[in-house]
C-alpha positions, 0 to 999 in steps of 0.5 A, a space after each residue: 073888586 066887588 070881593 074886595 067892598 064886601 071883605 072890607 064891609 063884613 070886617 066893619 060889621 056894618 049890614 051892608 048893600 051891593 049896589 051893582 052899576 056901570 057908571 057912564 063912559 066920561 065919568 070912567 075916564 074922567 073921575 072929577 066929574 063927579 064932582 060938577 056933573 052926573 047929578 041924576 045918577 046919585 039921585 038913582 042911587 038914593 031914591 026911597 034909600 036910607 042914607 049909607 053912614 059909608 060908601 065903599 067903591 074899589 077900582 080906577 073905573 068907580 072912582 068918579 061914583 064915589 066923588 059924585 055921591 060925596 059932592 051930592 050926600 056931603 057929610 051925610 057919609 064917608 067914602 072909602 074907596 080901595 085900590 089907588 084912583 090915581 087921583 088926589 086921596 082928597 077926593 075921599 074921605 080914606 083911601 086904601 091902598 096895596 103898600 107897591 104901588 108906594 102912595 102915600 097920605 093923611 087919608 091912605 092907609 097902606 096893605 100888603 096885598 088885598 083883603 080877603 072876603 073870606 076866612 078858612 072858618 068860613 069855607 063850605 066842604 062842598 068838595 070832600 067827595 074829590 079827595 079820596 084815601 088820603 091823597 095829597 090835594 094840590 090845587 092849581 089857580 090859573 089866571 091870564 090875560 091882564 093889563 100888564 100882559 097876555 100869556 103866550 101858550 108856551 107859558 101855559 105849556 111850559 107850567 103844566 110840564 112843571 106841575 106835572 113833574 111836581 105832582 108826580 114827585 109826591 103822588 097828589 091829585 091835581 085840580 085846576 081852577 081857572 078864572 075868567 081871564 084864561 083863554 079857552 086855548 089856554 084851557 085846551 092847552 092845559 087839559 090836553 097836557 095834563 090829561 095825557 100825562 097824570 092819572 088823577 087830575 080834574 079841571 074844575 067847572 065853572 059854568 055853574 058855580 065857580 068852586 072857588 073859594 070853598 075848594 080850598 077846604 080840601 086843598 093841602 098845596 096850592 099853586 097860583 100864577 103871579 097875575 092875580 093878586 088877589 088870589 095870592 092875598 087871598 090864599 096867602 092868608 090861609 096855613 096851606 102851603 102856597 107856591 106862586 108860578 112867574 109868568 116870564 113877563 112878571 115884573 115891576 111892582 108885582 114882583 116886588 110884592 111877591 119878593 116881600 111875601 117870599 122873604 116873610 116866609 108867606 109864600 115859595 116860588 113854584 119850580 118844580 116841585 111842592 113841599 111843607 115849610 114853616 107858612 106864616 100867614 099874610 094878615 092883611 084883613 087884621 091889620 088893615 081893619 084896625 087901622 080903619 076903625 083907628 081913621 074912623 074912630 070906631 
């Protein structure tokens, strides 16, 4: 969510501040307290501070933030807040929000997915030692655990047969990165499939520096499973060939979402198998800012 705050930042070429805070428990719960109460907090927040022109917050849970420094600071600043707060959009002054979640506003500007906080341009070849003599680099993104469902380890073991079966179809080196919502077990299960059966294969460390996003400088194919749609929109917007894995329990919006990428032409379904096509790029971060700086007449 706070990658989602700095792209939204660095596309309005503002200097910008992270301001990291755990907002109390009721605010959390009950977002319009903002509005009556917490005054100290907003206090906190601004003290020997220059007054922000805008205040971006991301997520349900930081909502009540950006409603209690609105009531305090008024018009002294702008609130955008991004992804929807289940609240009235009133409560700020722009909200943006995915196109599948279907809400709409004066004040909402509506994306195909989620910004992204970075450019191809921008990533660092910290990783070129990984690919050697020309082999095919696919770069396996995992996920896990979320609010929709928790991965069983069948899902896990049945992904790794399929990428297993892709990555030998081609002779590609096979990297997997993980995040922080893939159980260890998951992990095992992976390694232990993988490491039995393809001779160029590395799981990713994350305990020093997570490799993501640079590792994609050196990536040719990506597949990403479908609980993350921020690395979907992410890597979608990049001209690297980019398969999305189902998890079974995939449904809903998600879905919808990753029907619509397909039929853009932005991304394939992962089966088994990994191939070039014609990739269109996902343009959020483009369109999104124009509409922004249009709201804001900027």
């Amino acid at each position: 969510m706070e990658k989602q705050s700095i792209a939204l930042a660095i596309l309005l070429k503002k200097n910008y501040e992270i301001i990291k805070i755990n907002p109390p428990y009721l605010l959390k719960l009950i977002p319009i307290l903002g509005k009556f109460c917490f005054s100290g907090i907003s206090q906190k927040l601004i003290n020997n501070k220059k007054i922000p022109n805008y205040v971006i917050t991301c997520g349900k849970r930081m909502a009540g933030l950006s409603i209690l420094l609105k009531s305090t600071l008024k018009d002294k600043i702008k609130t955008i807040h991004i992804q929807n707060p289940k609240l009235p959009s009133n409560f700020f002054d722009l909200v943006i929000i995915p196109e599948h979640d279907k809400v709409k506003g004066l004040n909402i500007i509506q994306t195909k997915g989620a910004l992204s906080f970075f450019s191809y341009s921008q990533l660092k070849n910290d990783y070129g030692y990984l690919k050697k003599n020309n082999t095919n680099i696919v770069l396996l993104m995992v996920g896990g655990k979320n609010k929709r469902y928790t991965p069983q380890s069948i899902d896990y073991l049945n992904l790794s047969l399929k990428v297993i079966e892709a990555i030998k179809k081609i002779n590609a080196k096979l990297l997997v990165s993980v995040s922080r919502r893939t159980s260890k077990k998951a992990m095992r299960i992976l390694d232990e499939s993988f490491s039995k059966n393809l001779k160029n294969y590395q799981m990713l460390s994350i305990s020093d520096k997570n490799p993501y996003p640079d590792i994609l400088k050196i990536s040719d194919y990506i597949i990403v499973t479908s609980d993350s749609v921020n690395m979907i929109s992410e890597t979608a917007s990049l001209s690297i060939p980019l398969f999305v894995y189902n998890f079974p329990k995939e449904s809903g919006k998600i879905t919808i979402f990753l029907n619509d990428l397909e039929n853009l032409g932005i991304i394939k379904f992962f089966q088994n198998s990994i191939f070039k096509y014609k990739k269109q790029k996902l343009k959020t971060n483009k369109i999104t800012i124009s509409k922004v700086n249009k709201f804001l007449g900027i």
